[in-house]
C-alpha positions in Angstrom: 14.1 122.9 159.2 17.5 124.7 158.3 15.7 127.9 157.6 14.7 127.8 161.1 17.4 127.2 162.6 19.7 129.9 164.7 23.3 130.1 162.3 26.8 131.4 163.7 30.1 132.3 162.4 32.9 129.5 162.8 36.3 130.4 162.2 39.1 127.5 162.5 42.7 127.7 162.4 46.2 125.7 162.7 48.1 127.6 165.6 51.7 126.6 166.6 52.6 126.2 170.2 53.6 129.8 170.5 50.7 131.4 169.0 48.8 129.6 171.7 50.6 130.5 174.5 50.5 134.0 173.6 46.8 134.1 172.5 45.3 132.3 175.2 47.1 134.2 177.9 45.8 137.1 176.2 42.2 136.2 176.1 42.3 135.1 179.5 42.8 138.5 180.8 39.7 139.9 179.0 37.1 136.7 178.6 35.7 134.5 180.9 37.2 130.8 181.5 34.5 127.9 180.2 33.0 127.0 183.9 33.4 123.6 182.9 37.4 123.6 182.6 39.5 122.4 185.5 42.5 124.7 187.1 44.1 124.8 184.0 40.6 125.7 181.7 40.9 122.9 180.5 38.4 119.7 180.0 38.1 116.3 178.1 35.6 115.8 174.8 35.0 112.8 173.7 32.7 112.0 170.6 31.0 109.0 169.2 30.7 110.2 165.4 28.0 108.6 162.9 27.7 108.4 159.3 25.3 106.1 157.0 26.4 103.0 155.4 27.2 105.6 152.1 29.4 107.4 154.3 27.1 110.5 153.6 28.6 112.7 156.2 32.4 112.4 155.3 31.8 112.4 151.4 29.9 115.8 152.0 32.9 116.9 153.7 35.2 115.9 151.3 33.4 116.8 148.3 32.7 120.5 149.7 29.2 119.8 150.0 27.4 123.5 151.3 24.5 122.0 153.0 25.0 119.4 155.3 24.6 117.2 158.5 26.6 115.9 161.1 25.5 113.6 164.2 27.4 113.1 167.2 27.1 111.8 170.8 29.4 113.5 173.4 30.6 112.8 176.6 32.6 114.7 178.8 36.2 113.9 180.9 34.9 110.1 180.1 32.1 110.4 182.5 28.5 109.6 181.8 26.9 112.5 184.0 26.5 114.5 180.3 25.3 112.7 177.4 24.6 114.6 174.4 23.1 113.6 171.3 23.9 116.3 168.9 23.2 117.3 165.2 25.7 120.1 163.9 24.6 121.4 159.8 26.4 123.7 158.3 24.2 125.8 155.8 26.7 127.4 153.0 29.6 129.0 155.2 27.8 128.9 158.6 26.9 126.9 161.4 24.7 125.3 163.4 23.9 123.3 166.2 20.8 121.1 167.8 21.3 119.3 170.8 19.9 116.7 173.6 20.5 115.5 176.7 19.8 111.5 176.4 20.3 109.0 179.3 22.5 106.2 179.1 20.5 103.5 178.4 19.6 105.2 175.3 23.0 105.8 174.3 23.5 102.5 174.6 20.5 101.4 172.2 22.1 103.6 169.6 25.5 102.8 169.8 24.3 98.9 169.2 22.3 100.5 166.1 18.9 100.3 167.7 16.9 103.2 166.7 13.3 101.5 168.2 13.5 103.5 171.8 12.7 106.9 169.2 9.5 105.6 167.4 7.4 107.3 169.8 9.3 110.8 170.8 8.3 114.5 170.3 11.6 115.6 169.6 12.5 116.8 166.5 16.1 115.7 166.5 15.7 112.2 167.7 12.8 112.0 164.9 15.5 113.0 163.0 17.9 110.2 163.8 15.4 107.5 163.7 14.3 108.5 160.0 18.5 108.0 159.6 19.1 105.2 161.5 16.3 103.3 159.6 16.4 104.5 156.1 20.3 105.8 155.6 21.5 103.1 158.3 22.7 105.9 160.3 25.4 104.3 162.5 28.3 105.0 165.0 32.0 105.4 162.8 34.8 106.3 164.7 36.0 108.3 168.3 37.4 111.4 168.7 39.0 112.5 171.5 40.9 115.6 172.6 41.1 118.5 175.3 39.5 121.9 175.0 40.8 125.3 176.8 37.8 127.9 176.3 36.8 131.4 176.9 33.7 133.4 176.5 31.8 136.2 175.9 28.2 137.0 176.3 28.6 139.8 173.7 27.7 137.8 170.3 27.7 134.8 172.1 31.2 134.9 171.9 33.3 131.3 172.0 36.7 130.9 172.0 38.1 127.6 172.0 41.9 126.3 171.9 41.4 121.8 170.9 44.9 120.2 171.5 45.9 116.3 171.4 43.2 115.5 169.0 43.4 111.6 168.7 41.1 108.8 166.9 39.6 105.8 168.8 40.9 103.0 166.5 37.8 101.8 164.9 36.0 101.5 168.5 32.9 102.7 169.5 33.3 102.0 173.1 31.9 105.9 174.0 32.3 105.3 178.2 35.8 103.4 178.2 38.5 105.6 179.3 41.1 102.9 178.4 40.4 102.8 174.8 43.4 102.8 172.6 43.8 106.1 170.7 46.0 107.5 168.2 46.8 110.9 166.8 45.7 111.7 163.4 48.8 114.1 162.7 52.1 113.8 162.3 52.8 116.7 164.5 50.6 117.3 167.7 48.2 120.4 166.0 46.6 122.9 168.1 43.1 124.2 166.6 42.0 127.6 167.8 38.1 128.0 166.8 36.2 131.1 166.8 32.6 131.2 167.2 30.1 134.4 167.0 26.5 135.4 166.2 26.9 138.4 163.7 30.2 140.0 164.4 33.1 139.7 166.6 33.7 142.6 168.7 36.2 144.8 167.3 38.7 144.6 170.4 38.6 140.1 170.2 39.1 140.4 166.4 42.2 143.0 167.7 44.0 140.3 170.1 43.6 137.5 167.5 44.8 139.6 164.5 47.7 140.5 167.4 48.6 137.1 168.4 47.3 134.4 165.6 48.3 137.0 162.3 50.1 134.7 160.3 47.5 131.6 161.8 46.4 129.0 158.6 42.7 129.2 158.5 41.5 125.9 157.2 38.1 124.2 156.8 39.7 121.9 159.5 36.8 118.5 160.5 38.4 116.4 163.5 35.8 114.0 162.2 37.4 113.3 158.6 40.7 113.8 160.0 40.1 110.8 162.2 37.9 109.1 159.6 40.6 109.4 157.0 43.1 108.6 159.1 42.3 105.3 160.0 40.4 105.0 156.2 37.1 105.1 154.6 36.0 101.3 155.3 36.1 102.4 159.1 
């Protein structure tokens, strides 16, 4: 399966507050806003992160594990109009994604931990989480929420995205309740500027970030096992 599947480049970065003010004014006059921001490019994510009852997914993490899986269901400025079930694996030092559109009654089964509405599909990705919710006790861990300001190119599949006022759920999984208490995982609100590609970033993109996020810290930055860790392991 991983052999097959299409990989991309993802760069991640700490940015302070003026670094992303000068970047994404800078991007904006060259890239295309994410249709899916408001007025200010900007729009709510909110996942529902599992792991198995090992923990598999933030050990890997932590451990520096090369070939691994992570499963998610997001949602989108808290409504239910988009669900998406979602696998992201990352295969040495690149990326990759496999995602579904589910409706919300099966959301619902699989945030309760009831993998029995999959037995029968034809999708290789909700085989996939069946076989984890019923052997590795795949099951949902911990929120993440935060707000994303984006901007793209069709060139390389270009994807620019600035993720600000990350915050972690507080041990609920209650994916479509707006009014869940959340918290942020740093001491300091952190601004996350990810780069995504195909092979190569065009030469003049690479030129505006070298120009205005030089001196950014490029880290191997997971909002999952920031908020995992956060509000610790037993979660």
């Amino acid at each position: 399966m991983a052999s097959t599947l299409p990989l991309r480049h993802e760069l991640k970065y700490f940015i302070s507050p003026a670094q992303h003010f000068l970047l994404s004014r800078a991007l904006d006059r060259v890239l295309a806003r994410d249709p899916n921001g408001d007025e200010n490019n900007e729009y709510a994510i909110r996942s529902l992160y599992f792991d198995t009852v090992f923990n598999t997914a933030l050990y890997d993490k932590l451990d520096g594990v090369q070939n691994r899986d992570k499963y998610r269901i997001r949602i989108y400025n808290f409504s239910d109009r988009v669900i998406k079930l979602e696998c992201k694996t990352k295969i040495g030092t690149l990326i990759s994604k496999r995602s579904i559109s589910i409706p919300r009654d099966l959301c619902e089964q699989l945030m309760a931990g009831d993998p029995s509405g999959l037995e029968m599909t034809r999708s290789g990705l909700l085989n996939d989480v069946y076989r984890e919710m019923t052997i590795h006790l795949l099951r949902p861990v911990v929120l993440v929420d935060y707000v994303r300001e984006a901007y793209l190119h069709p060139a390389e599949e270009v994807r620019i995205t600035f993720d600000k006022r990350l915050r972690s759920g507080l041990r609920s999984i209650d994916l479509f309740n707006p009014n869940v208490p959340t918290v942020p995982p740093f001491e300091h609100d952190e601004t996350i500027l990810e780069v995504k590609y195909n092979h190569s970033l065009p030469p003049y993109i690479r030129d505006i970030l070298c120009t205005y996020a030089a001196n950014a810290v490029s880290s191997a930055i997971s909002k999952y096992t920031w908020c995992r860790t956060f509000e610790g392991l037993e979660a």
